[in-house]
C-alpha positions as CSV (number, residue, x, y, z in Angstrom):
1,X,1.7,26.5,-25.8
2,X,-0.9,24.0,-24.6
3,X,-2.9,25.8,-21.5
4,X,-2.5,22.2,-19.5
5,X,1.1,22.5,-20.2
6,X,1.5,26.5,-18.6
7,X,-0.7,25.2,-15.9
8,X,1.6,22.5,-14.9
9,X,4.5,24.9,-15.7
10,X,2.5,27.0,-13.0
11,X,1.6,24.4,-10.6
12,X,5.3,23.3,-10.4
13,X,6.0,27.2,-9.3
14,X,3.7,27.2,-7.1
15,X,4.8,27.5,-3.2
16,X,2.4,24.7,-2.5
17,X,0.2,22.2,-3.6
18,X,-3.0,21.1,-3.2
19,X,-2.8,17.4,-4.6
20,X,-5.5,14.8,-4.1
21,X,-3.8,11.4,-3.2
22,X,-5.9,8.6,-3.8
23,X,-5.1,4.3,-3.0
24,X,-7.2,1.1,-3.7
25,X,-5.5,-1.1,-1.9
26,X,-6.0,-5.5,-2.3
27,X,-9.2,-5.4,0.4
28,X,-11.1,-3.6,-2.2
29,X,-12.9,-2.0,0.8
30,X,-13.1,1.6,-1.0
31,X,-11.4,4.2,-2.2
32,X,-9.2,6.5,0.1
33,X,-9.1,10.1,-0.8
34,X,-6.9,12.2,0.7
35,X,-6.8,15.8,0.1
36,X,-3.4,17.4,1.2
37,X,-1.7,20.5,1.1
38,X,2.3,20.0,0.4
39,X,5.0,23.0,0.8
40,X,8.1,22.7,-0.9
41,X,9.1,19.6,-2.3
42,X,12.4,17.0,-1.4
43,X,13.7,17.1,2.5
44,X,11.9,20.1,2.4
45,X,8.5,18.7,2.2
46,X,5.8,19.6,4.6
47,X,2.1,17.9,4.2
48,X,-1.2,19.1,5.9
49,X,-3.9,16.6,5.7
50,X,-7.1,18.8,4.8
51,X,-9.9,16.3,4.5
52,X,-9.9,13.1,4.0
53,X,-12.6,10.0,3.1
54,X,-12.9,6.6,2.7
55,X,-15.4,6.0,0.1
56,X,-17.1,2.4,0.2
57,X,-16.9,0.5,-3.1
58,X,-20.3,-0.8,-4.2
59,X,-20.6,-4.8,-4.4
60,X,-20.6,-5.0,-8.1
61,X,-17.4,-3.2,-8.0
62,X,-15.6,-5.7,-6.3
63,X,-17.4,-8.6,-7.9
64,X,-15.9,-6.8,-11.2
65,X,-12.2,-6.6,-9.7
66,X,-12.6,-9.8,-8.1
67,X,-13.0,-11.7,-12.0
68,X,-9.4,-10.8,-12.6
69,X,-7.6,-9.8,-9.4
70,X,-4.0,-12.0,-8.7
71,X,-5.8,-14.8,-11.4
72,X,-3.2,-15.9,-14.0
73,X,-6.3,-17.0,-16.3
74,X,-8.8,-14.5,-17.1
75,X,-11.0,-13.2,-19.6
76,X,-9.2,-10.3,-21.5
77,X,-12.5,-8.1,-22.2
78,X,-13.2,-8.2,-18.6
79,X,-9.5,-7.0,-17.8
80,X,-9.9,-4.2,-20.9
81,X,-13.1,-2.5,-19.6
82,X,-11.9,-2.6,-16.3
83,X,-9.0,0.3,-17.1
84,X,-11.6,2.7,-17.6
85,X,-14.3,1.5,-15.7
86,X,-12.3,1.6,-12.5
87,X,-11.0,5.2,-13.4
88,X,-14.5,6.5,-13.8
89,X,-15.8,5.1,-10.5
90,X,-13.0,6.8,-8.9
91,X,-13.3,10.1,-10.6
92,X,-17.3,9.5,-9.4
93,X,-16.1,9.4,-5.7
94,X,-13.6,12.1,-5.9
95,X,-16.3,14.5,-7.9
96,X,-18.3,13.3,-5.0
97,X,-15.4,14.0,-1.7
98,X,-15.1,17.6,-3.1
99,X,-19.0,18.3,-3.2
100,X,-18.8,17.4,0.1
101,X,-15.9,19.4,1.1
102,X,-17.5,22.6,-0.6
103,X,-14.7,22.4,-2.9
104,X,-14.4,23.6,-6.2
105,X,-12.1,21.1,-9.3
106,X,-10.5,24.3,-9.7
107,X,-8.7,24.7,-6.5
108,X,-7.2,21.5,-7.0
109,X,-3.8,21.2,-8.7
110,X,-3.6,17.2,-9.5
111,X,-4.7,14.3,-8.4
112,X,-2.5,11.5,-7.8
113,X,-3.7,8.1,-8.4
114,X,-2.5,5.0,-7.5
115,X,-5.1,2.5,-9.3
116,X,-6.3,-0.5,-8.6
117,X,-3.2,-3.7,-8.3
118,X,-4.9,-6.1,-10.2
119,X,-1.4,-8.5,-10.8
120,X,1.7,-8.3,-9.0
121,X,4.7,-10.2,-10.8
122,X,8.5,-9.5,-9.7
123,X,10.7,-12.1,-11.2
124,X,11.4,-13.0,-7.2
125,X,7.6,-14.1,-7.2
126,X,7.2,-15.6,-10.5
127,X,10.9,-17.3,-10.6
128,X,10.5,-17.0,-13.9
129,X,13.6,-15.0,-16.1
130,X,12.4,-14.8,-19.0
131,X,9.7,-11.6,-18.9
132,X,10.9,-9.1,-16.6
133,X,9.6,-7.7,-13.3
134,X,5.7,-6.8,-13.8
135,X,3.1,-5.0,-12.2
136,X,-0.3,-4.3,-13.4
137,X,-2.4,-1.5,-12.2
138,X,-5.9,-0.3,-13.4
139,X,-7.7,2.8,-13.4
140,X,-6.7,4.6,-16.5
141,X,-5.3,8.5,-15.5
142,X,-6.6,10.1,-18.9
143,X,-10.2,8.7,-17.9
144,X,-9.8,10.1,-14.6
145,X,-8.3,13.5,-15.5
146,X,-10.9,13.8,-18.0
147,X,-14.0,13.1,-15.9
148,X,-12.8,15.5,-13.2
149,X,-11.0,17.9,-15.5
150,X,-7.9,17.8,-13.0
151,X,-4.8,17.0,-14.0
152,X,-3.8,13.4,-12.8
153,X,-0.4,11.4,-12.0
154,X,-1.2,7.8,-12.2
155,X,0.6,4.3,-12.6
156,X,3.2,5.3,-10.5
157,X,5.0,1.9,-10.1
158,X,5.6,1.4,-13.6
159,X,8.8,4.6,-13.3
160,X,9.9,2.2,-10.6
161,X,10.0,-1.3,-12.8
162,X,11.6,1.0,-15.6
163,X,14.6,2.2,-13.3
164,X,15.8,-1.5,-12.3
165,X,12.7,-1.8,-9.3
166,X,10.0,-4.1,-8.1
167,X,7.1,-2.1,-8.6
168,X,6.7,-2.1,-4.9
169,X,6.9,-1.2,-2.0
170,X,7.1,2.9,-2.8
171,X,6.5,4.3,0.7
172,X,10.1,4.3,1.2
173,X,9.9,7.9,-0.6
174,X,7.8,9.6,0.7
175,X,8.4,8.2,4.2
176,X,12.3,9.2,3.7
177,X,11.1,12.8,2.9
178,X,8.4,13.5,5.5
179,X,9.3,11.2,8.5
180,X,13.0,10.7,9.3
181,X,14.3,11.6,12.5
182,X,17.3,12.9,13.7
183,X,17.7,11.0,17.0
184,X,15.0,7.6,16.3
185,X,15.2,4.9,14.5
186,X,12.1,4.1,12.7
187,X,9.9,0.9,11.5
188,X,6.9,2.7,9.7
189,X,4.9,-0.3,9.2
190,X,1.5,-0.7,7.5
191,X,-0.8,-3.6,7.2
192,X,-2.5,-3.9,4.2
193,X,-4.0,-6.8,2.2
194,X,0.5,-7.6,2.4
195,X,2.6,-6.3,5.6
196,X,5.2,-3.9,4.8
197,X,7.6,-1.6,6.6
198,X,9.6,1.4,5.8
199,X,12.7,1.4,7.6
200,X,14.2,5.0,8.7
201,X,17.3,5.1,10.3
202,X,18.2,8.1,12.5
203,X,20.2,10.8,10.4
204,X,23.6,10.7,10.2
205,X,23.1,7.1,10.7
206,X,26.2,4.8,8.2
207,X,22.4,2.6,7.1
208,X,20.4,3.7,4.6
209,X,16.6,3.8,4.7
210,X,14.4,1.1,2.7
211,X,11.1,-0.2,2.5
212,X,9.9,-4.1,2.1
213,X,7.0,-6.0,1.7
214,X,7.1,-8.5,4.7
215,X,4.1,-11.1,4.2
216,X,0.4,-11.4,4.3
217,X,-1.1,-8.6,6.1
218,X,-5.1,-9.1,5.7
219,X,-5.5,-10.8,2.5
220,X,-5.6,-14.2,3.9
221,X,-8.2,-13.5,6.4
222,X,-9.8,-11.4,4.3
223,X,-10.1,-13.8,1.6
224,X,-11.1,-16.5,4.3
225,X,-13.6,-14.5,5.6
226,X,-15.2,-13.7,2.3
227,X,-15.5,-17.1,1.5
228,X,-16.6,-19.1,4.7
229,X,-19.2,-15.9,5.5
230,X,-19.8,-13.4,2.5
231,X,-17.5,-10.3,4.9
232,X,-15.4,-8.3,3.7
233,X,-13.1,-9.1,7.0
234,X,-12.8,-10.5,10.6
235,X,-14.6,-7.0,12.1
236,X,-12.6,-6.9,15.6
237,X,-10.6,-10.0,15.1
238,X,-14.0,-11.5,16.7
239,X,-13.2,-15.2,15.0
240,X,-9.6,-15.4,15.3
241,X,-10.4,-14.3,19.5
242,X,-12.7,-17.6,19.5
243,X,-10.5,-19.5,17.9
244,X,-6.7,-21.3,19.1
245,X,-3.7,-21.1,16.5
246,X,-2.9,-24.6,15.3
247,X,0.6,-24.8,15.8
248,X,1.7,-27.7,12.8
249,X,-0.5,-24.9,10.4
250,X,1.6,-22.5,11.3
251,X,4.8,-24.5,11.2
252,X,3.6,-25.5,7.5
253,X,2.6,-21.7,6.7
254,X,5.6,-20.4,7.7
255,X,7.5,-22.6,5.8
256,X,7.8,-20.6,2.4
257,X,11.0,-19.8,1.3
258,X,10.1,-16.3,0.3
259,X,9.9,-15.2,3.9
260,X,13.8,-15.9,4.4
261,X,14.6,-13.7,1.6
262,X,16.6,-10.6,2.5
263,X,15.2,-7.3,2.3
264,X,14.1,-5.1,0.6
265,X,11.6,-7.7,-1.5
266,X,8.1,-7.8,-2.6
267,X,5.1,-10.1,-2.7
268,X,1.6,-10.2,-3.0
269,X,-1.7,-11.9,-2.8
270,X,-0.3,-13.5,-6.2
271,X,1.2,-16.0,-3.3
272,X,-0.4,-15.3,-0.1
273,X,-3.9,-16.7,-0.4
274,X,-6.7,-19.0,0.0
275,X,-4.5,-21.7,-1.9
276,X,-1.7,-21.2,-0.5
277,X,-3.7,-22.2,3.0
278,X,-5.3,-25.4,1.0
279,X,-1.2,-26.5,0.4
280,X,-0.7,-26.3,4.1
281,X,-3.9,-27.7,5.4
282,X,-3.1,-31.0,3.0
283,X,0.6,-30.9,3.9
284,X,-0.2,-31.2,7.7
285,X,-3.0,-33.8,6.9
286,X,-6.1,-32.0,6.1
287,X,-7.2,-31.5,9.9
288,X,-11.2,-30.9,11.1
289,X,-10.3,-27.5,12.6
290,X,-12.5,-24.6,13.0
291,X,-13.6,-21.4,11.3
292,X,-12.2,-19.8,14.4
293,X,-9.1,-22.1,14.9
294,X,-8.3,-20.9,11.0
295,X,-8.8,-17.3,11.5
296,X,-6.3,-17.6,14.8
297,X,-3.7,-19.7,13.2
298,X,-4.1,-16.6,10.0
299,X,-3.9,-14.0,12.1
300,X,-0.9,-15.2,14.1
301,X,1.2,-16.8,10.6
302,X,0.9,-12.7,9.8
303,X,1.8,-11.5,13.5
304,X,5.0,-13.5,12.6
305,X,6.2,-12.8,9.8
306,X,6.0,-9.3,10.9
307,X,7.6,-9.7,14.2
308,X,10.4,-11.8,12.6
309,X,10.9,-9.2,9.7
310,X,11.1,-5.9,12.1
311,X,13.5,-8.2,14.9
312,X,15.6,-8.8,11.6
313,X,15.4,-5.2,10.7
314,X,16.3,-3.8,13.9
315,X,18.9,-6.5,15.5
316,X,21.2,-4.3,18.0
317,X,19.5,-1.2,17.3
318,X,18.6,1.3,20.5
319,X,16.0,4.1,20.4
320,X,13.7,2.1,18.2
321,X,10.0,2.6,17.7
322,X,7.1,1.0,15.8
323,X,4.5,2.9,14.1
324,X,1.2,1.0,12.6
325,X,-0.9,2.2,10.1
326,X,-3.6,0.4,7.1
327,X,-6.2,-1.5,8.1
328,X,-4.6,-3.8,10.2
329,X,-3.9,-1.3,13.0
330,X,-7.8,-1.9,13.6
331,X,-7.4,-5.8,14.4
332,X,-6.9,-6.3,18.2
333,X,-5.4,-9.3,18.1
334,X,-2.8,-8.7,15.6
335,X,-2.0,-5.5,17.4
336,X,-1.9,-7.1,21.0
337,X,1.0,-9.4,19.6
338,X,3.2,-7.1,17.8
339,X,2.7,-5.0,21.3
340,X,3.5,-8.3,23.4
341,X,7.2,-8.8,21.0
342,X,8.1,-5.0,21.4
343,X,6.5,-3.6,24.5
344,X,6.6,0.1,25.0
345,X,7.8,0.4,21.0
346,X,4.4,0.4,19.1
347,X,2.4,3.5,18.2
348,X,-0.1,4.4,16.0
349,X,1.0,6.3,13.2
350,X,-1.3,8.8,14.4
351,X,2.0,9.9,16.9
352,X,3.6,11.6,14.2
353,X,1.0,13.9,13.2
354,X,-1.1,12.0,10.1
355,X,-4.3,9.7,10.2
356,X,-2.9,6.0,9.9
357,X,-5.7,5.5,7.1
358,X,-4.9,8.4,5.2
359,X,-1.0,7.6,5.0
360,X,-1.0,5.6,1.9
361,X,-3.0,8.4,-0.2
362,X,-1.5,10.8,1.2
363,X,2.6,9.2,-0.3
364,X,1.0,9.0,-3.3
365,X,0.5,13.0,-3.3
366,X,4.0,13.4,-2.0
367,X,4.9,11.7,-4.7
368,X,3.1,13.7,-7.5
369,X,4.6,16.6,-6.0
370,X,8.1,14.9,-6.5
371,X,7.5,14.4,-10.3
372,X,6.0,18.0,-10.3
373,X,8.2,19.9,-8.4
374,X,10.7,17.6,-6.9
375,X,14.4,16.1,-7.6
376,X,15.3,12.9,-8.1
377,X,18.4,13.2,-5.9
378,X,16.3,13.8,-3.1
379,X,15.6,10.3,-2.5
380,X,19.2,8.9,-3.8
381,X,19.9,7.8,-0.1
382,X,16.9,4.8,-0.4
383,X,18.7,1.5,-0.3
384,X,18.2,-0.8,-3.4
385,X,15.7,1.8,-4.9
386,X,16.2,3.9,-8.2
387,X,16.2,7.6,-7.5
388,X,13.4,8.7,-9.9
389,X,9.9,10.5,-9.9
390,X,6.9,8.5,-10.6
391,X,3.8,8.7,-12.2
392,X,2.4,9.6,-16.0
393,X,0.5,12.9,-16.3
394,X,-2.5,13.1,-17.9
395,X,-4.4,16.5,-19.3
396,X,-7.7,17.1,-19.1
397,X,-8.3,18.4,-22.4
C-alpha cells in the first residue's frame, strides 16, 4: 500500500485532528492560517483554535492576482503560472506560521486549503445557460502538499458545483456542525470582499439551515480605495465618516435585480465593483461628489443590502441574534448601522468562543475533517445544498 494512503487511513482513525485551515479571501490582504485541533467529526464536532496568523501578502503578490482576478479577458500564461505560484507562496507562509509556532510538519495531519477565487461564475451571475455553474480557484493542492510534505485538501468548491451547487457560500457546513443552538436562532454573518450569512435555526425548528451571499461586503470600497489612494482599504471607515451618503446613488445602487433574488444565492466581485459604481454614477447624471461622499454612499449601499437580507431572513422570528465576523466587523461605520437596525442583537463572533478572523480558515478545516473522517448525511439538513464532503487530496510524495 502507498505510505500516504495508510497515513490517511490513520489520520481518519485518529480521535482528533490537527488540520491547518487556510483562506485568501477577494481583499487579497494575506493569507489566514489557522491551526485547529477538531474531535470527532459530524454534530459531533468540537474545534479548538491553537494558533492562528494572518500573514500579509507582498505587493507583487497582489499585483500578480490583480492581472486576472473577476476579468473576463486575460492573458492565459499569467492565469497558468499563477496555480502554482500562488500555492508555493502559501506553502512559504505556512512553513513559515509553524517555525514560528515551534511546530514540527509532522505533527500536522492536513492542511486544508481554500485557494485563491480568482473567477466566480454561477449561471445566476452570468445568465448565461449554456456553460454550467463555474468557479475558479488557484493555488494548486499538489504544489502545496509537496512544498510542505503535508497532506492537503484543496479546491473545495468544485465537490459543491459537481453535486447540483453554486460553488458558494460553504459555511453553511461547517456552521451547521459547530454552531447550532438548541434554544437561538442564528444569523452568522461575515463581511468579506461579498456579505454573506449562515442562517441557523434553533433545533427542532420545522426551517432548515442555509447560507447566502448577500452583496458587496468590502470589495467596493476596497476597490475604491485602491484606486483613488493606492490602500488596501478605508482603515477605520475614516473617509466614509467625512463623507454624506448620496441618496439618488444609492437608490441607483440598489437597484440591481440580483439583490431581490431569494435565498440561498451567490455573487461576487464578478458584479459588485468599480464598474458597477461608474453605471450608477452616469445613470444618476454623473454628479461632482466627493471621495468621502463615495466611500459613505459605499459603505451604506453594503449596510443595506445586509440589513434588508437578515430582516428578510428573520421576518417573525423571536430569540434572534447577529454575529459578525471577516473584515468588516473592523469598519465602525458599517457596524454602527447594522447595530442601529437590530439593537441589542449584534455580537462579535468572538461570543461563541472563536476569533471572527480565524472563522473562515478555520470551516475550511472542519471541512477537511468531513471528507476525512466525516459523513455526508451529517449535513443533509442544509437547505438547497448537496450533502457531500469537499475537497481533492493531494500526497506529498
Amino acid at each position: 500500500m502507498n505510505p500516504s494512503i495508510a497515513k490517511l487511513a490513520e489520520i481518519a482513525q485518529k480521535d482528533h485532528r490537527l488540520i491547518i485551515g487556510l483562506m485568501s479571501g477577494t481583499s487579497l490582504d494575506g493569507l489566514d492560517i489557522a491551526l485547529c485541533k477538531i474531535q470527532g467529526n459530524g454534530n459531533h464536532s468540537k474545534i479548538e483554535l491553537l494558533a492562528f496568523e494572518t500573514m500579509d501578502y507582498k505587493p507583487e503578490f497582489r499585483t500578480w492576482v490583480r492581472k486576472i482576478f473577476a476579468q473576463r479577458s486575460i492573458d492565459q500564461q499569467v492565469l497558468c503560472g499563477l496555480n502554482p505560484y500562488i500555492a508555493e507562496v502559501h506553502a512559504a507562509l505556512v512553513l513559515e506560521a509553524l517555525q514560528k509556532w515551534d511546530m514540527e510538519v509532522s505533527e500536522i495531519d492536513a492542511i486544508a486549503s481554500h485557494g485563491q477565487t480568482v473567477f466566480h461564475a454561477p449561471q445566476s451571475l452570468t445568465h448565461d445557460r449554456s456553460l454550467p455553474n463555474s468557479t475558479l480557484q488557484l493555488g494548486d493542492g499538489d504544489h502545496l502538499a509537496v512544498r510542505t510534505g503535508i497532506i492537503c485538501l484543496s479546491d473545495f468548491r468544485q465537490k459543491h458545483l459537481a453535486a447540483a451547487g453554486e460553488g458558494a457560500p460553504l459555511a453553511a457546513y461547517g456552521d451547521y456542525l459547530l454552531f447550532s443552538s438548541d434554544t437561538e436562532n442564528r444569523i452568522l454573518l461575515n463581511i468579506g470582499g461579498i456579505s454573506n450569512f449562515t442562517f441557523l435555526p434553533a433545533l427542532g425548528s420545522e426551517q432548515k439551515a442555509y447560507a447566502t451571499d448577500l452583496g458587496p461586503g468590502n470589495t467596493m470600497m476596497n476597490q475604491y480605495m485602491e484606486k483613488h489612494f493606492g490602500l488596501e482599504m478605508d482603515k477605520d471607515a475614516e473617509k466614509a465618516k467625512k463623507g454624506q451618503a448620496n441618496l439618488d446613488l444609492l437608490h441607483e445602487l440598489e437597484s440591481e435585480p440580483f439583490l431581490n433574488l431569494g435565498f440561498p444565492k451567490t455573487t461576487g466581485p464578478e458584479l459588485f465593483n468599480l464598474a458597477y459604481l461608474d453605471k450608477a454614477m452616469e445613470k444618476i447624471g454623473s454628479p461632482q461628489l466627493s471621495h468621502e461622499d463615495i466611500m459613505a454612499s459605499l459603505n451604506s449601499f453594503s449596510a443595506k443590502t445586509m440589513v434588508k437580507g437578515i430582516q428578510k431572513a428573520t421576518k417573525g422570528l423571536e430569540n434572534m441574534k447577529i454575529y459578525v465576523s471577516g473584515g468588516g466587523l473592523h469598519n465602525p461605520l458599517l457596524m454602527e448601522q447594522l447595530k442601529e437596525e437590530f439593537p441589542g442583537k449584534v455580537e462579535s463572533f468572538e461570543v461563541l468562543g472563536l476569533d471572527p478572523d480565524a472563522k473562515e480558515a478555520c470551516l475550511f478545516a472542519v471541512l477537511a475533517n468531513e471528507t476525512l473522517a466525516g459523513d455526508p448525511q451529517s449535513v443533509s439538513n442544509i437547505k438547497d445544498s448537496p450533502a457531500v464532503c469537499m475537497g481533492k487530496i493531494s500526497l506529498p510524495y
